[in-house]
ROVOLO-799097 format. One line per 10 residues: number of its first residue (from 1); for each residue x, y, z of N, C-alpha, C. Coordinates in steps of 0.001 Angstrom, whole numbers, plus 524288, in hexadecimal, padded with zeros to 5 digits. Layout:
N
NUM = X/Y/Z/X/Y/Z/X/Y/Z; ...
END
This chain:
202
1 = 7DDD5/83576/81CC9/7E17B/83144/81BA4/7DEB4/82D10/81878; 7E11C/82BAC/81544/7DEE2/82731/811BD/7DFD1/821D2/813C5; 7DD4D/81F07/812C9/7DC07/81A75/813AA/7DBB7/81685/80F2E; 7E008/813DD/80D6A/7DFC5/81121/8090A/7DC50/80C83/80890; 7DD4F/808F1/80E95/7DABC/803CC/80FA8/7D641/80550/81136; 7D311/804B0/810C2/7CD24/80407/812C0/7CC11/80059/81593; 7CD84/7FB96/813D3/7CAA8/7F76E/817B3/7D03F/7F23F/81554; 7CDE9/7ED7D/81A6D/7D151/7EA99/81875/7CDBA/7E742/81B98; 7CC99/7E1EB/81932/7C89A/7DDFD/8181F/7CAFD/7D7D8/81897; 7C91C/7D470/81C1B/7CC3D/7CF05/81ABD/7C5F2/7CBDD/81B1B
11 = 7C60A/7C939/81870/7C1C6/7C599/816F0/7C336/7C02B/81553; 7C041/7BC8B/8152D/7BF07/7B7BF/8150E/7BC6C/7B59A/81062; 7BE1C/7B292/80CAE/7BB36/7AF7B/80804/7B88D/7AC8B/80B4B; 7B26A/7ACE1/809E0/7AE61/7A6B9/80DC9/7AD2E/7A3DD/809A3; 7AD0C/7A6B8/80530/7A90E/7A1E4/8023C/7AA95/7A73F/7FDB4; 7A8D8/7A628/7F700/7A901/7A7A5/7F1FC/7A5B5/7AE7E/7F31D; 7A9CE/7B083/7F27B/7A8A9/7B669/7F2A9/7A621/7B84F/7F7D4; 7A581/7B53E/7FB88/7A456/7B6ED/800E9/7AAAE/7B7EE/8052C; 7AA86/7BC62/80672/7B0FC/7BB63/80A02/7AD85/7BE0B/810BD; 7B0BB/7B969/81454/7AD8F/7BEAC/818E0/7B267/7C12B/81C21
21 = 7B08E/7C477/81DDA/7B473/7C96E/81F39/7B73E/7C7D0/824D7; 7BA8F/7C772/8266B/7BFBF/7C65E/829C1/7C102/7CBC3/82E1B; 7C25D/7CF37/82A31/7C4B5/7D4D1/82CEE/7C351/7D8A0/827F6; 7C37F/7DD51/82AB9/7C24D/7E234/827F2/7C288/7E770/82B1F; 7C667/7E964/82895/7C769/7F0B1/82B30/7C5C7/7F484/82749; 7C63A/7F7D5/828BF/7C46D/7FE1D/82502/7C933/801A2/8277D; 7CA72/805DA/82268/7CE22/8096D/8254C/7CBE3/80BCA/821CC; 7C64C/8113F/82358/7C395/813D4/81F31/7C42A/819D3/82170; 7C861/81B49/82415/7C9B0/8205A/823DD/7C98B/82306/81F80; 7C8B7/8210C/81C2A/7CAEA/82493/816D2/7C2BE/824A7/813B6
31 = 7C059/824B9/81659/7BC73/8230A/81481/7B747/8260D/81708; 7B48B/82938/81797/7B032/82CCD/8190B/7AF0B/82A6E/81D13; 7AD2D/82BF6/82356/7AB63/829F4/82842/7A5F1/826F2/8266B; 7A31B/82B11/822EA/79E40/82816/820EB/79CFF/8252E/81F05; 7A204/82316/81A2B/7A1A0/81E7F/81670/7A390/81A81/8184F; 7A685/81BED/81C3C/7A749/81592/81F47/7A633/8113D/81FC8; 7A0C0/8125C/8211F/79E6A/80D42/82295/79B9B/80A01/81F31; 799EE/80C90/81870/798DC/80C1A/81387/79F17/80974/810EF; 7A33B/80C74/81206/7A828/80BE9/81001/7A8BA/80478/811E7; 7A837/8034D/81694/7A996/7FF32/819BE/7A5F1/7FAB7/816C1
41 = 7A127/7FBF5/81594/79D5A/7F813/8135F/7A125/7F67B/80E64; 7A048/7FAF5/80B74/7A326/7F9D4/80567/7A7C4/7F8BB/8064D; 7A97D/7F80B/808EE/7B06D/7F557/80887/7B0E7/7EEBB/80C35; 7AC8A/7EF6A/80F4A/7AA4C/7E980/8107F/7A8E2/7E70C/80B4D; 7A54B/7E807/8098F/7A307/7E60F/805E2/7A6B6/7E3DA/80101; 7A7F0/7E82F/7FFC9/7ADF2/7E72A/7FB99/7B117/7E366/7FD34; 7B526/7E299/80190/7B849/7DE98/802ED/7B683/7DAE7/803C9; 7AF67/7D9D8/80527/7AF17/7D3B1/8061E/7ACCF/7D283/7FFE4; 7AB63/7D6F3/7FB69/7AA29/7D312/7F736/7B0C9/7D2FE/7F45C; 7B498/7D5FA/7F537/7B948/7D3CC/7F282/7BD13/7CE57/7F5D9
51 = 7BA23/7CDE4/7FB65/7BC47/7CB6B/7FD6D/7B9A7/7C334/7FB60; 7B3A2/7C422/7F9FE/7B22E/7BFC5/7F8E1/7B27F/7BEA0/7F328; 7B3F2/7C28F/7F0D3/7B63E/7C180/7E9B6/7BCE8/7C08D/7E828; 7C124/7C443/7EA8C/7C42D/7C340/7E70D/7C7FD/7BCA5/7E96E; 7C8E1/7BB65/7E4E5/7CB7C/7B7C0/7E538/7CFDB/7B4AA/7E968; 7CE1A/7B040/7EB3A/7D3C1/7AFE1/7EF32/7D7E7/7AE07/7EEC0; 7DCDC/7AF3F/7F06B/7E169/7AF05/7EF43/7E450/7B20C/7EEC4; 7E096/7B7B2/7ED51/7E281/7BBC0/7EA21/7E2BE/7C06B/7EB42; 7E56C/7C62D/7EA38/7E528/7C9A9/7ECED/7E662/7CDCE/7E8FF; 7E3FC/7D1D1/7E9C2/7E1EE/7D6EE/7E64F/7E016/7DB51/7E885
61 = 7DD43/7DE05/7E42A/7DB2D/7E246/7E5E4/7D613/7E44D/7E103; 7D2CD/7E72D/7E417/7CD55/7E639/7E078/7CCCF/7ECA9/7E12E; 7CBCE/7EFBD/7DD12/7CA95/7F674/7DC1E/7C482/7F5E1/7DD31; 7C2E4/7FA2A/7E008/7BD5B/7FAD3/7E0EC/7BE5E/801C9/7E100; 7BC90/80269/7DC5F/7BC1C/80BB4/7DD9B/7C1BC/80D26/7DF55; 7C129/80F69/7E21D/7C451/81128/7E514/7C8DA/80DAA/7E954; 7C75C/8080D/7EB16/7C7E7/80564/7EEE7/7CBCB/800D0/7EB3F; 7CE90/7FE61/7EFB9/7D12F/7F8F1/7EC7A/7D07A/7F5FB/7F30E; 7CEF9/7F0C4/7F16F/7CFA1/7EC58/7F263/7D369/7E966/7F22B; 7D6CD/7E83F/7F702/7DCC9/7E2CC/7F658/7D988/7DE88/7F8EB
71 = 7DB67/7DBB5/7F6E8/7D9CA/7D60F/7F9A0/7DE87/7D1C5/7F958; 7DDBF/7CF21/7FD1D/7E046/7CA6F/7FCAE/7DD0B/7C610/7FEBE; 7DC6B/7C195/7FAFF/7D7F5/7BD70/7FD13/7DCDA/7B92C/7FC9B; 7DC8A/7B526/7FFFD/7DFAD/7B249/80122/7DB98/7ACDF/7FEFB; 7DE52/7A8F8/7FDCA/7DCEB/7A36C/7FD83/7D931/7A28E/80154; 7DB66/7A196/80577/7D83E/7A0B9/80A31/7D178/7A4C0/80B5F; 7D20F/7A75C/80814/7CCDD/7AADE/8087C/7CCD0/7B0B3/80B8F; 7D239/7B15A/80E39/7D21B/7B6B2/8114C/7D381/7B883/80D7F; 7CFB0/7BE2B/80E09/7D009/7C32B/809AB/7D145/7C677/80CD3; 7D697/7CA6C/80AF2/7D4E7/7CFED/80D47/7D621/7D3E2/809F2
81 = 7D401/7D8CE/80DB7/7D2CA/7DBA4/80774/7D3E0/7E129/80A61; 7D56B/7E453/805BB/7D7E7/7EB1A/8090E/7D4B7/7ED8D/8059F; 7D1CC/7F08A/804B4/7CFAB/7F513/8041D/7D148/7FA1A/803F7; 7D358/7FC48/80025/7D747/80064/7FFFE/7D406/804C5/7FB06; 7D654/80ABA/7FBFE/7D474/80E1D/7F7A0/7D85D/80BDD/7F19C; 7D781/80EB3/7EE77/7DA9B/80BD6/7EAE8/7DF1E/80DA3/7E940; 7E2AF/81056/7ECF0/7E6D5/8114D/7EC3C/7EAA7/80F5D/7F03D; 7E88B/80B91/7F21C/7EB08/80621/7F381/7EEFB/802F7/7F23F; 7F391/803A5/7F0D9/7F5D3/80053/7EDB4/7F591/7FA72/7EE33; 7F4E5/7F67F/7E9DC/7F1EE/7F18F/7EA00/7F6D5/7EE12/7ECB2
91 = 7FAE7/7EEC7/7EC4B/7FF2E/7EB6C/7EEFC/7FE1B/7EC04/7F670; 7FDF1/7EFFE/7F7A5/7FC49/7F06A/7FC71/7F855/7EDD9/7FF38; 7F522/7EEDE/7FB5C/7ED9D/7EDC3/7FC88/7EFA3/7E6C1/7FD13; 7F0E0/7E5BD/7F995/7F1CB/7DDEB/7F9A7/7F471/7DE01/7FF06; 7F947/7DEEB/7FF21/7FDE0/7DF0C/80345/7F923/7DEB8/8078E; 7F7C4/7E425/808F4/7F2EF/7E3BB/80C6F/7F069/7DEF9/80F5A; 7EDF4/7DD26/80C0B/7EA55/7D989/80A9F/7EDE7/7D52B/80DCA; 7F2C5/7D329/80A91/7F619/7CE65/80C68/7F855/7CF7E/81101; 7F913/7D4CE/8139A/7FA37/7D50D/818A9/7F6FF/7D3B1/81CEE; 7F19F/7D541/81D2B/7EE38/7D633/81F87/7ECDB/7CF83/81F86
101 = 7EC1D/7CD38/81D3B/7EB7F/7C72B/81B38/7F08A/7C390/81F93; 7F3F9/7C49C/81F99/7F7A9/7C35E/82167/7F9DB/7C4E5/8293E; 7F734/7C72D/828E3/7F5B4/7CA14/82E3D/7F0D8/7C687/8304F; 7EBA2/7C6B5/82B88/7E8A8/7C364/82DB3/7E891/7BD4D/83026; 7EDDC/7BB06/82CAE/7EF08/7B509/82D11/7F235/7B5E4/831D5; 7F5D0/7B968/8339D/7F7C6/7B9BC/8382C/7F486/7B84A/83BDA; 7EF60/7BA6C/83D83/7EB86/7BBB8/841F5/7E8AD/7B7B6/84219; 7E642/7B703/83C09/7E26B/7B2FD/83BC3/7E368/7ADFA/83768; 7E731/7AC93/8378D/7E963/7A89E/83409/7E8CD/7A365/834C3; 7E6FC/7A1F7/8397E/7E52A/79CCB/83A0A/7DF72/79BD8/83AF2
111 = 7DB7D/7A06F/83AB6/7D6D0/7A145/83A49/7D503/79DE9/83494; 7CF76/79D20/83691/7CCD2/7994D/830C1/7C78E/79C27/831ED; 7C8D3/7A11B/82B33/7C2AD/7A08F/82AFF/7C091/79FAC/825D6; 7C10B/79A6F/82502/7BF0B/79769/82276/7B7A8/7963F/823AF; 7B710/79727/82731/7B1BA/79653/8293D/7AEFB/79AED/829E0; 7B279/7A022/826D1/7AFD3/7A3ED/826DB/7AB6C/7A545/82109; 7A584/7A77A/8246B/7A1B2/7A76E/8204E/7A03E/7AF6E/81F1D; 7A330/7AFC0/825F1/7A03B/7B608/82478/7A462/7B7F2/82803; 7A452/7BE2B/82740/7A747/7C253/82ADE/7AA8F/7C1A5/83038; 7ADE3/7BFB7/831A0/7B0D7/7C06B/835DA/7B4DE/7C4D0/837AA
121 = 7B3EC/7C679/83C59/7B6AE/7CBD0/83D02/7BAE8/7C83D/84007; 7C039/7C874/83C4F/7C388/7C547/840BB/7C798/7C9DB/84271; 7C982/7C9BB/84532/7CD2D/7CB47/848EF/7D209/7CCD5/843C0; 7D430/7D1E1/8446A/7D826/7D2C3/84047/7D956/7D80F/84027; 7DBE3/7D952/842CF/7DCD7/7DEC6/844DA/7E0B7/7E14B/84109; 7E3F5/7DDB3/83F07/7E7A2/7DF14/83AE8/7E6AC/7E154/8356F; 7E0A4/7DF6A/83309/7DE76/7E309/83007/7DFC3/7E7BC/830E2; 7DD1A/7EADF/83491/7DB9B/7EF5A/8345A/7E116/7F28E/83601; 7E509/7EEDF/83838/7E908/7F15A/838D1/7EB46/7F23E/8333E; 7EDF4/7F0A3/83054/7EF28/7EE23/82B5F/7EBA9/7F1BA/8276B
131 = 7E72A/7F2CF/8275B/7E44C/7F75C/822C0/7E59D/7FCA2/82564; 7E4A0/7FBD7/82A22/7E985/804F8/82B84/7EDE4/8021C/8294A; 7F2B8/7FD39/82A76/7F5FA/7FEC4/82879/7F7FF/80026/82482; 7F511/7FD01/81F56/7F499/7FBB1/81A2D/7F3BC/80070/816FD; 7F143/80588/81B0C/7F05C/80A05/81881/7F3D4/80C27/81493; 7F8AE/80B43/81714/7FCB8/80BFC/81309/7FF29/80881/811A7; 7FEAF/80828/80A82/7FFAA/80324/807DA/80579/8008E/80925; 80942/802EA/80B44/80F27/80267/80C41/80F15/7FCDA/80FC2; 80A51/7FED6/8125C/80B0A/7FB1B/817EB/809BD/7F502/81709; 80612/7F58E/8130F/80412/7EFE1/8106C/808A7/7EE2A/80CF9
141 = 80B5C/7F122/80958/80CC0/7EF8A/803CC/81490/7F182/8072C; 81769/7EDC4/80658/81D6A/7EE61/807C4/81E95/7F02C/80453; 81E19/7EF20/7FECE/81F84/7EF7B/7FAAE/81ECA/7F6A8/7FA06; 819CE/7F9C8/7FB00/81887/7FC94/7FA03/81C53/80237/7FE93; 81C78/7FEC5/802D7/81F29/801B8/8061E/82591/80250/804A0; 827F9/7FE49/801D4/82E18/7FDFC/8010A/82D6B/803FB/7FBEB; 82A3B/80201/7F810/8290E/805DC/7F323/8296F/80CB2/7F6F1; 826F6/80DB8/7FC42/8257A/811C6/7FE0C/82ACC/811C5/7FF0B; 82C2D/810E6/8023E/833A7/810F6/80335/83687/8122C/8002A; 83571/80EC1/7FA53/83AB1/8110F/7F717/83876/8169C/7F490
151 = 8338E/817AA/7F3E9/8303A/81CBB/7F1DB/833ED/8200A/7F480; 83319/81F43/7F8A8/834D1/8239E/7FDB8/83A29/8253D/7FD69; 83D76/81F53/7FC92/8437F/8209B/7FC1C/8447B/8240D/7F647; 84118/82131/7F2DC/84213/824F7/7EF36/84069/829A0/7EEAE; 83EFC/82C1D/7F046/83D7D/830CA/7EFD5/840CE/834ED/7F367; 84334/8338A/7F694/847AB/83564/7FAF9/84C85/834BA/7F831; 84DD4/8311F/7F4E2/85280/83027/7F0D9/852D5/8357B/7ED31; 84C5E/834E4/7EC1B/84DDE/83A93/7E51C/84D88/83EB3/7E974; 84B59/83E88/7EBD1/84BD0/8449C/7F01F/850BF/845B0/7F006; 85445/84138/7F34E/85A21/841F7/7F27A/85CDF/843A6/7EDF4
161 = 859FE/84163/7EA8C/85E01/84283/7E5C8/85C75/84802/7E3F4; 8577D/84824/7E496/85611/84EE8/7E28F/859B3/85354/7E52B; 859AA/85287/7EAB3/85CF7/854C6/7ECCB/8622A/855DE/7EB37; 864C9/8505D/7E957/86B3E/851FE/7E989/86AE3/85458/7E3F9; 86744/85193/7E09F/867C9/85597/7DA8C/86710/85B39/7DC8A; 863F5/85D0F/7DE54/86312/861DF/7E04D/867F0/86536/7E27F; 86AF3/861A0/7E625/87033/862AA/7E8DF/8750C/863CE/7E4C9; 873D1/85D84/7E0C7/878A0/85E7C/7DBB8/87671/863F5/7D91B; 871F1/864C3/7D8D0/87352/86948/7D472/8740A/86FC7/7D6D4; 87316/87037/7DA8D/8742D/87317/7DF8C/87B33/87491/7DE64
171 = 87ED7/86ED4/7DE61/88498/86EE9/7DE2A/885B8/8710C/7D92B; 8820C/87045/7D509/88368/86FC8/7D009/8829A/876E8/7D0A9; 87E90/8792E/7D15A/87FC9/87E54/7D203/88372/88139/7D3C5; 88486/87FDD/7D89F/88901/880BF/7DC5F/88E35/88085/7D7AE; 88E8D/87C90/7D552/8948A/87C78/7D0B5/89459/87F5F/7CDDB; 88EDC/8802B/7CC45/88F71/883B6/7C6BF/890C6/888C5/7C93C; 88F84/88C5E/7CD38/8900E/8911D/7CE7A/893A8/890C3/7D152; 897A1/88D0C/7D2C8/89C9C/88CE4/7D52A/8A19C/88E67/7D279; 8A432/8926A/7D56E/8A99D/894A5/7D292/8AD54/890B4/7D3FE; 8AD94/88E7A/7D75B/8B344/88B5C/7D9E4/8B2BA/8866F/7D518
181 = 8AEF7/885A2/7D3E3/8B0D0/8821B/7CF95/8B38D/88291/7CAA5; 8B6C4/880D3/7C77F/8B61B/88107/7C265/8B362/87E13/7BE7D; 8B1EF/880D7/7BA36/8B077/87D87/7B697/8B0FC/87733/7B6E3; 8B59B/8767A/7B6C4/8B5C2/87094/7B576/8B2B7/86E52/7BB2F; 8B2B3/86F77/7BDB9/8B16F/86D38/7C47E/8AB19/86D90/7C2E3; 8A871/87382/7C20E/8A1A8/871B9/7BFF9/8A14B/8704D/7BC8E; 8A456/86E42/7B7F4/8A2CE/86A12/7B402/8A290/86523/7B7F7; 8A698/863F1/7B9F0/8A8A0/85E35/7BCD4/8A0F2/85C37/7C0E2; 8A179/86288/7C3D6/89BF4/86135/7C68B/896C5/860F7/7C397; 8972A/86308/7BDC2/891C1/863B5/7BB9A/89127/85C0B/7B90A
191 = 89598/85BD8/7B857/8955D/85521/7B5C8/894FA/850C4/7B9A7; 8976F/852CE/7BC5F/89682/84E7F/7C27A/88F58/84EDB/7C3A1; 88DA6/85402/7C50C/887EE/852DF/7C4CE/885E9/84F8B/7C37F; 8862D/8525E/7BB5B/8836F/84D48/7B7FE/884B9/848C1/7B8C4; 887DE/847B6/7B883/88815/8411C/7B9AD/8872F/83E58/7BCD5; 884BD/84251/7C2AB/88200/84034/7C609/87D18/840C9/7C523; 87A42/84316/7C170/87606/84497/7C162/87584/83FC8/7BF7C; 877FF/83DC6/7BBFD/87663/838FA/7B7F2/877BB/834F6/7BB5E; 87A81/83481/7BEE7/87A10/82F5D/7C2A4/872E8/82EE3/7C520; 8735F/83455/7C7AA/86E5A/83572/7CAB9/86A52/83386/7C751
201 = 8693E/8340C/7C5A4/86529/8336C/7BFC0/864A4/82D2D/7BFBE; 86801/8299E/7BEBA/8673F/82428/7BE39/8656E/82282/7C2F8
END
């Protein structure tokens, strides 16, 4: 089973390109038992130097190889950041980001860490809930899930319609090799078709 999210990261601006780390999960099923613990360094490492560079206010996403980076850094200095392979879609990955952020102000919203210089493991269980859920981009992105819905409806629509074309021309056989009709009656049915065909069509 694949594993899109890898990790999901909330950090702290302290000072000019320094951020210190808040919370942090891994979901590295998708990733060698052995490289794990190599995998975990390099994806530490990565989120706290994109976490003490990109800009605040602002929210994106940064390509590394194979890997993409979402972030959302807020005014106030909380960064968080999703870690995803790169077939991630980037609306999600943000969405992500502003959910997880928003969950955090729930729990810890009247907290000040303003007086923070280094690493605090705070309490935040909702991370790690929130990156299994996020696995699938639907769950982050509404937008992406309504798009899956109408995909779905549409594709059950032309099914339908394949079908009854299938059914009309089924009848259309049935007339042509029918004696009880006359002529004028399978002209009457061969034109009635077409002109549904050409409704069908628009």
């Amino acid at each position: 089973m694949s594993s899109p999210i890898l990790c999901g990261a909330l950090f702290k601006r302290v000072c000019d390109e320094n951020a210190a780390m808040l919370a942090l999960e891994y979901n590295l099923q998708s990733i060698n038992m052995l490289l794990r613990g190599k995998a975990k360094e390099i994806i530490r490492f990565g989120c706290r130097t994109v976490a003490g560079r990109v800009p605040l206010g602002q929210s994106g996403a940064i390509s590394y190889k194979e890997f993409m980076i979402f972030y959302m850094a807020r005014r106030d200095g909380l960064i968080m950041l999703i870690v995803s392979d790169e077939n991630y879609p980037a609306t999600a990955g943000r969405e992500a980001c502003r959910r997880i952020l928003d969950d955090f102000d729930i729990r810890h919203g009247g907290s000040d860490f303003s007086n923070l210089t280094s690493d605090a493991k705070i309490n935040f269980p909702e991370l790690r809930n929130k990156i299994v859920l996020y696995q699938d981009p639907t769950k982050a992105d509404k937008t992406m899930a309504i798009q899956s819905q109408l995909d779905a409806t549409k594709r059950v629509m032309v099914q339908n319609l394949d079908a009854l074309l299938k059914r009309g021309e089924q009848v259309d056989n049935l007339i042509e090799v029918s004696e009880d009709l006359s002529s004028a009656a399978k002209m009457f049915a061969k034109q009635a078709r077409k002109t549904n065909q050409c409704c069908v069509a628009m």
